[in-house]
N, C-alpha and C positions, 0 to 999 in steps of 0.2 A: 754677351750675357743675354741681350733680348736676344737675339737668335736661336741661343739655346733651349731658353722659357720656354719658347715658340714649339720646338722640338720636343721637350718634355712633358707640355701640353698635350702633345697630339699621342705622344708614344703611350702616353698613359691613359689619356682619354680611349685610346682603341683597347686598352686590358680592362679599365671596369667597364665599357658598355656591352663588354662581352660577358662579366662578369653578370653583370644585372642583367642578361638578356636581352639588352636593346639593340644590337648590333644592325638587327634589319630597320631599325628606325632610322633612317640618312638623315632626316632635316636633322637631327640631334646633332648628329658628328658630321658636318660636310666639311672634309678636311682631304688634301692630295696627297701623295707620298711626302715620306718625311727627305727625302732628296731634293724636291720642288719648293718644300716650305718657303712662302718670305712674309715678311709682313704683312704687305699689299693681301695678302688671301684670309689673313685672321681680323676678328671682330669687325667681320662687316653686316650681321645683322643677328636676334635673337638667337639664332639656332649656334652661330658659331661662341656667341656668350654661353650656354647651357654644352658649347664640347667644352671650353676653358671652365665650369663648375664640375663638370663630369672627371675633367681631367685631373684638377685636384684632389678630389676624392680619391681619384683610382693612386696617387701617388701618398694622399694618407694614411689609406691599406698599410704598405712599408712600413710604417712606424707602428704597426701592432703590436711587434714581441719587443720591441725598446719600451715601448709604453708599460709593459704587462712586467718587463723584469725589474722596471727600474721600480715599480710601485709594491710590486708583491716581494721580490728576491731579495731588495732593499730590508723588506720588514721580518716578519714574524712567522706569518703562514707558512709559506714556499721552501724549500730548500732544494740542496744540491744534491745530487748522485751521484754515486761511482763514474759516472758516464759525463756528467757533465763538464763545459768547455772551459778552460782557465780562467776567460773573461766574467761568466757565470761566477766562478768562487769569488773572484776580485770583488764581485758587486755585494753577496752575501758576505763577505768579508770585510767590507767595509775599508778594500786598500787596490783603490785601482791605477793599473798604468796607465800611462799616457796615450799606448795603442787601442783602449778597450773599445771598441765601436760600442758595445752598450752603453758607457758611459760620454759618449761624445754630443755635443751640441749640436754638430753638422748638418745631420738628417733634419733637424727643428728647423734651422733655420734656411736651407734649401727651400721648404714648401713656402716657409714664411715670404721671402723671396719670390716665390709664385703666385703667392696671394696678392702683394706688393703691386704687382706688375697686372695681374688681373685687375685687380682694384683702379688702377691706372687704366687701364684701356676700356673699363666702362664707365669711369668719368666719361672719357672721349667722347664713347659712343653716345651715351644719353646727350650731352651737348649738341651732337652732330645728328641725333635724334636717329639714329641706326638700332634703338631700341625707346618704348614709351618707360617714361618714369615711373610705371608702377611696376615693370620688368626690370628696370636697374633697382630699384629698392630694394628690393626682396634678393637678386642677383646679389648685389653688393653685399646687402647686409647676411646674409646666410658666411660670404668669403672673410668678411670681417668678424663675423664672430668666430668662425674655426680659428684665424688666428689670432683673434684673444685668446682662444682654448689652450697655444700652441702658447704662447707668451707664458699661459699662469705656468704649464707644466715646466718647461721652463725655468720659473723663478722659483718652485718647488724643488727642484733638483739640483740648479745653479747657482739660486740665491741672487746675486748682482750680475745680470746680462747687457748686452746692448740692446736697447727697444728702437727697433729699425723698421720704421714705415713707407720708407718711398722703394723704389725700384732702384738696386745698384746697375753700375753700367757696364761692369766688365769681370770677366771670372775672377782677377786679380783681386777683388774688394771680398768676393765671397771665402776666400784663402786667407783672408785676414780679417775677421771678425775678430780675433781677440784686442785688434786695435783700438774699437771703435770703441766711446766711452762707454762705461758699464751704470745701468739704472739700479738701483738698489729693490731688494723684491718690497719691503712695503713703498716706495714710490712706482713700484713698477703696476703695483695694486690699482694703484690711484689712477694713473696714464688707463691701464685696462678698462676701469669700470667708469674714467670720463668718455672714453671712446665709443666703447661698447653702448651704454645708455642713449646715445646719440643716433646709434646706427636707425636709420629711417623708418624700418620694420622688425617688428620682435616679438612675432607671436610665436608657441608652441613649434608648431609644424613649420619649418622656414619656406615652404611652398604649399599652400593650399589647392585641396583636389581642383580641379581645370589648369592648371598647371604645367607649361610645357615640359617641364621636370618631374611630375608626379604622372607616373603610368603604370596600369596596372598589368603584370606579366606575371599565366600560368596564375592568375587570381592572387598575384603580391603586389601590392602597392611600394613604389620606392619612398614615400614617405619620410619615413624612419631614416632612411639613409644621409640623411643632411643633420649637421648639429641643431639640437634642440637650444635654443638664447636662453629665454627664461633659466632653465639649466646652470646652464654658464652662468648667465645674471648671479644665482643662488650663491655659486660657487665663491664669486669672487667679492659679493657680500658676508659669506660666512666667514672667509678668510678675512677678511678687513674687519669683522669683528662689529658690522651694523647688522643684527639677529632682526627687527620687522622689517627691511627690506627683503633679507633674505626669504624669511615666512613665505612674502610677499610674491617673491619669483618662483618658489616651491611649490605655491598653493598654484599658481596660473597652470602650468605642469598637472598638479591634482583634476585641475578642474577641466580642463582643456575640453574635454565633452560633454559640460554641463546643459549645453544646450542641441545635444545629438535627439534625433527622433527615434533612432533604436533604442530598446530598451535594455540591450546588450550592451550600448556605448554608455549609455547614461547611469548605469547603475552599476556597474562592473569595474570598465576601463579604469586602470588605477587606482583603485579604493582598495585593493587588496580582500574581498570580498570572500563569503563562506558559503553561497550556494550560484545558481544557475548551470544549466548543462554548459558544460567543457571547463568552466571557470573555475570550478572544485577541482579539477583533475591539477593546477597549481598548490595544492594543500599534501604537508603530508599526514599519509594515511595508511588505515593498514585495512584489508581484508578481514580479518579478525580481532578484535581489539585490543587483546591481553598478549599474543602472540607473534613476537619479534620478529618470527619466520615469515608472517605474512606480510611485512612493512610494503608498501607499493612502492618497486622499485625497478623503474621503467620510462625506456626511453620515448613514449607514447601519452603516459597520463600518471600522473603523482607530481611531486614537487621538481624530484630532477627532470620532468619532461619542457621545462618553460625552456631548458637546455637546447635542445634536442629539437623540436618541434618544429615544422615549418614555418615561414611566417606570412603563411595563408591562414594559420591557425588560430582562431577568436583566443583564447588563453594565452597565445602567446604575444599576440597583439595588445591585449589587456595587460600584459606586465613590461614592455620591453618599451622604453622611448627612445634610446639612440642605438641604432644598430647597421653594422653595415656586410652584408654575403661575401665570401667566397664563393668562387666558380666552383662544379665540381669537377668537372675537368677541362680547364684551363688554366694555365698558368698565371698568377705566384699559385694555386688553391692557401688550404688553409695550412698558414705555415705549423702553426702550433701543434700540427701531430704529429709533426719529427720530435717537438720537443717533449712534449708528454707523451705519447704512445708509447706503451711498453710491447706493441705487435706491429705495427704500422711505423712508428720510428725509433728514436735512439733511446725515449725513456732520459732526459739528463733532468728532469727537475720532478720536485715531488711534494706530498703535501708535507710541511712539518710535524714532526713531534710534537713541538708545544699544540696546532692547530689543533692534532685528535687531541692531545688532551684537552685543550678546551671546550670541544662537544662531548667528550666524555664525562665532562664536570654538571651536564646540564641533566636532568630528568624529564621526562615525555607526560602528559597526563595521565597517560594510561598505567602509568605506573614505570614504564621502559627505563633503566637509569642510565639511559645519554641520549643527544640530541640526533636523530637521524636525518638530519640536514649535512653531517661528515657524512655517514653511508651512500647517501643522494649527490655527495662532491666531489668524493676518488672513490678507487675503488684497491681492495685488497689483491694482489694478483702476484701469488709463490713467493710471498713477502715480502712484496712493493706497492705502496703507497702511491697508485698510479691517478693522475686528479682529472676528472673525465669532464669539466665543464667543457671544455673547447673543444672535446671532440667527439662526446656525445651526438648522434644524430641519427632521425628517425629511419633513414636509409641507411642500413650498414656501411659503412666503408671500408674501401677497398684499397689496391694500390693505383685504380687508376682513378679513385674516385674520393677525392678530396674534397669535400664541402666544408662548407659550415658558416659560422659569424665571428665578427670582430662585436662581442657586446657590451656596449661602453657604460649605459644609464639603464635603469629598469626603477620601475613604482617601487620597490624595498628601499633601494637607496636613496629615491625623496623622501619617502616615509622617515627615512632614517635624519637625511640634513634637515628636512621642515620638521622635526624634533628637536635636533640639540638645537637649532634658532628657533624655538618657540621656549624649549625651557631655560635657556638664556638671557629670555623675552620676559621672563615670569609667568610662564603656563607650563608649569613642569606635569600637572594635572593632565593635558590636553598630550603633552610629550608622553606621557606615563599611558596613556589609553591609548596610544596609533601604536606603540611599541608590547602592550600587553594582549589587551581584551577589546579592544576596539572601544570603539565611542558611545555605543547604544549602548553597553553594561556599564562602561566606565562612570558614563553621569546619569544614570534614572538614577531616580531615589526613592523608587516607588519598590513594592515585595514587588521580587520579578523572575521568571525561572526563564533561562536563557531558551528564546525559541518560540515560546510561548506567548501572542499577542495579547496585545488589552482588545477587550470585544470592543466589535463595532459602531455598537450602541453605548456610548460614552455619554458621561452629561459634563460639564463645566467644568467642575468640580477633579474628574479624570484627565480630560483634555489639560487641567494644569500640571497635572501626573505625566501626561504623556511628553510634555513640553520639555521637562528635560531631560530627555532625549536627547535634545539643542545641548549644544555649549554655550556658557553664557559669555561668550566673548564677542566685541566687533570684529570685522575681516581682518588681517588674515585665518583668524583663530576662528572664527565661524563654522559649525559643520553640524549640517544637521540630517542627525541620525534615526527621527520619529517612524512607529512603524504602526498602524493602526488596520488592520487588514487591509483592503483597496480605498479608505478615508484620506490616511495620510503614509506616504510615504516619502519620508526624507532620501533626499539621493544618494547620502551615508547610510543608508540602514543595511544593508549587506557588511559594512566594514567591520572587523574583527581581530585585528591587531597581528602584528609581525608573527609574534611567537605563540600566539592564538593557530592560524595559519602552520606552522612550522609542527604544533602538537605540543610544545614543552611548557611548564607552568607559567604562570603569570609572577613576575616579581612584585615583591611586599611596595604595597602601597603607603608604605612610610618614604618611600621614594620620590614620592610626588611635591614633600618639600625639603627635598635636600638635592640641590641644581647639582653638583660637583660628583655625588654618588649617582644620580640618575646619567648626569653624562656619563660618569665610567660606563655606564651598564649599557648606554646607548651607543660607547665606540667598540666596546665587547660583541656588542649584540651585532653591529655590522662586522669582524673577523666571524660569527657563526652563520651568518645569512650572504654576507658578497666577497668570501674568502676566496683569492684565485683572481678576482674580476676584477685587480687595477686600480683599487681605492684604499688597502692599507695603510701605506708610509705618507699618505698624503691627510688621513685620517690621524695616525700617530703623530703626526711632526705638526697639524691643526692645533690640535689641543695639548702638546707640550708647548708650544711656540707662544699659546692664548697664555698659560697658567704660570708661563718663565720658570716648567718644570720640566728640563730635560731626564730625568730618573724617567718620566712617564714612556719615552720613546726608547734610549737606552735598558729600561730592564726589559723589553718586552721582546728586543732583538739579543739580549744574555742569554733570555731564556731556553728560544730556541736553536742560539749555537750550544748551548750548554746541554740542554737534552741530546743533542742530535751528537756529540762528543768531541766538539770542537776544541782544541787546545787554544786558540785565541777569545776564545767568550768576553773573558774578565778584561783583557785590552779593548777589544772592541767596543765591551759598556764604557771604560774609562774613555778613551776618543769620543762616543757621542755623549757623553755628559758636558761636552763644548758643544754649542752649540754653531757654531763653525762651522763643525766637522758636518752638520748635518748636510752639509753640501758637496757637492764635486767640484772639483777643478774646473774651470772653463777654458777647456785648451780646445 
């Protein structure tokens, strides 16, 4: 089993540092053919700990389209095609065998396994001092949190797993996980989020810049490419149902550049903001204002560009916090264009029926009656619903030229969880403005015409006008949105709310005190804004599981077998009306 690790370390670590460009870096990877591997040549100082994290990573690529089908094809959005694989329908079907690799544990618990054994060998080393302790901190703790990450998904899908922390010893034991005892997912909660909070370091960025892990290549920072904690932190307090922790971890996220010297990091980065050059180019928009034809609809600047964009690109930097590249041409690239491409690959999955109709159902300010965030998420092609988040990209693609991202977290979808734990918190107020109009219209309470400053010459009297701007809450709920020409600027004052951003109205602010109606609107509003990206049935099965109303997750997966003209719809709502059922087999 170590021998293999050993092997699957190095096989992997050589595909993403080719992937991330670092190939010509040696101290990163100094590893020998994988013929020669033995022990004696791994974790014997920094450089070979940063190939066993590189190597990880390159081996948690693989779990892209398990991730993306089990979350999306599971739910609502997604559905199947003509073209699609058996195992595919099994999963949107809600009836899967035994052979389905989609539905299998195995892949999870492989890396888990690698972590295990990482984890292990820089105990070692820090002991042996083959690395300083603020190198295994951050080392460690970035490994231990991917597999918390791996643990919840996990317990979302499987419900009761084995929670297996040390390094097995022989392949015989990985062939028999269903043996081991099984943790139940709210105790498996508890084991994660005692673990996790312990882990040594848990900022934002699991590597900060000077970092032998952060380098910048062709002007992209790898950053991004390590799981963000805090994140996780949120995740696995939302789910446990403690809302000001979670705040908590969301806001760290929000805030993460509150103390940058550009004024690009400090005013932009994650606020979800409505002006600065390149920053607007995330909004959508149109060329003409009343005129549908003109919607900005490009893979360069508008809303679908944060898609698409390099990420040398300030706006795309500005929305995206966990994300990890494909090669463009090397191999795995980006698998997802076999699976959505209707030119490039097979076209087997596609957006639902229910999904358009849900942006259908919304109105645009300008008058437009649907939401053009669908138009910006697939695209209509000889009467296929082809969904171009994954394979949107500002270089065309080719056959030989496969790029793109695996993009797991982006500022919407905190925006979206630091809301339902905040209005769950009792600040549905504060939820109601990140989701609407932002914070600077949401609390003045002074006459105010959007856009339009209070003059600079204020006396007392105004400065208490301009103050609330502020929200009147302590931290986490704190945000202050003041804008007073170059006087005051609150570092919130650009922010402007989800569907502010997106162009479609604001909902009725009778919302603000009914928690259960603004949640609805707030797990709605994430199927309009991160349909496609991996967060649906984990969102659905959230807030059935909170409310012990499985109807919430069953009708919403009726809905779209039943449009789509599925002859099991009405079976499939009766099976997840158990809540049981919301799980897989753990074979």
């Amino acid at each position: 089993m170590k021998q293999n690790m050993k092997r699957n370390i190095s096989r992997s670590a050589l595909v993403v540092m080719v992937l991330l460009s670092l190939a010509s870096c040696k101290k990163m990877l100094d590893v020998v053919p994988e013929d020669r591997i033995d022990e004696s040549q791994m974790y014997r100082d920094r450089a070979d700990a940063d190939a066993a994290v590189i190597g990880i990573y390159g081996k948690f690529l693989g779990l892209a389209k398990q991730y993306v089908f089990l979350n999306e094809l599971r739910a609502d959005l997604m559905d199947i095609t003509p073209n699609s694989d058996p195992y595919m329908i099994e999963l949107s079907n809600h009836a899967v065998s035994q052979e389905n690799p989609y539905a299998s544990p195995r892949p999870f618990y492989e890396l888990i396994l690698n972590c295990n054994d990482v984890m292990k060998n820089f105990n070692i080393m820090v002991k042996q001092s083959r690395m300083s302790v603020d190198e295994y901190q951050k080392r460690y703790s970035d490994i231990g949190a991917l597999r918390s990450w791996l643990y919840l998904q996990l317990g979302i899908h499987f419900g009761s797993v084995p929670y297996i922390t040390s390094p097995l010893e022989n392949v015989a034991q990985v062939k028999n996980l269903d043996s081991f005892p099984k943790t139940s997912f709210d105790a498996l909660l508890d084991s994660l989020i005692n673990f996790t909070e312990q882990l040594p370091y848990k900022e934002s960025y699991a590597y900060p810049t000077g970092t032998s892990l952060v380098v910048t290549i062709d002007g992209s920072s790898t950053n991004k490419v390590f799981i963000n904690k805090p994140g996780l932190m949120g995740d696995l307090y939302l789910w446990k149902g403690e809302y000001l922790k979670a705040a908590t971890a969301y806001k760290k996220i929000l805030t993460s550049e509150d103390n940058a010297a550009s004024i690009d990091l400090l005013f932009n980065y994650y606020r979800l903001g409505y002006s600065a050059t390149n920053f607007a180019e995330t909004s959508v928009g149109y060329s003409k204002s009343q005129d549908e034809s003109s919607l900005i609809n490009s893979v360069t600047t508008g809303w679908r560009s944060m898609f698409a964009l390099p990420n040398t690109n300030r706006s795309w930097n500005g929305e995206w916090v966990w994300s990890l590249p494909y090669s463009a041409i090397q191999k795995p690239g980006n698998p997802f264009i076999e699976v959505f491409s209707a030119t490039y690959g097979k076209y087997q999955l596609k957006a639902s029926q229910a999904a358009i109709d849900k942006w259908n159902g919304q109105t645009q300010r300008n008058g437009i009656p649907y939401d053009a965030r669908g138009r910006l998420s697939f695209t209509n092609e000889s009467g296929k619903s082809v969904i171009t988040k994954f394979t949107d990209n500002a270089v065309a693609l080719t056959p030989l030229n496969k790029t793109g991202n695996w993009n797991i977290l982006r500022a919407a979808g905190v925006h979206l969880k630091f809301s339902e734990a905040a209005n769950r918190d009792g600040k549905g107020k504060l939820a109601w403005a990140l989701l609407n109009l932002g914070i600077k219209i949401s609390f003045y309470n002074g006459s105010y015409t959007y856009g339009i400053k209070i003059p600079a010459n204020i006396n007392p009297a105004n400065m208490d006008e301009l103050n609330t701007q502020m929200t009147p809450y302590p931290e986490p709920y704190f945000f202050d949105a003041r804008e007073n020409s170059d006087i005051v600027r609150g570092k919130w004052y650009r922010n402007i709310g989800i569907r502010s951003r997106a162009n479609v109205v604001a909902l009725p602010e009778a919302l603000q005190t009914d928690m259960l109606g603004l949640e609805d609107k707030l797990i709605e509003e994430g199927a309009l804004e991160l349909a496609f990206e991996g967060t649906r049935w984990s969102d659905l099965m959230r807030i059935a599981r909170r409310r012990n109303d499985p109807a919430f997750l069953a009708d919403k997966v009726y809905q779209k077998l039943l449009k789509s003209g599925n002859p099991n719809a009405s079976a499939v709502r009766a099976k997840l009306m158990d809540p049981n059922n919301w799980y897989l087999p753990f074979r």
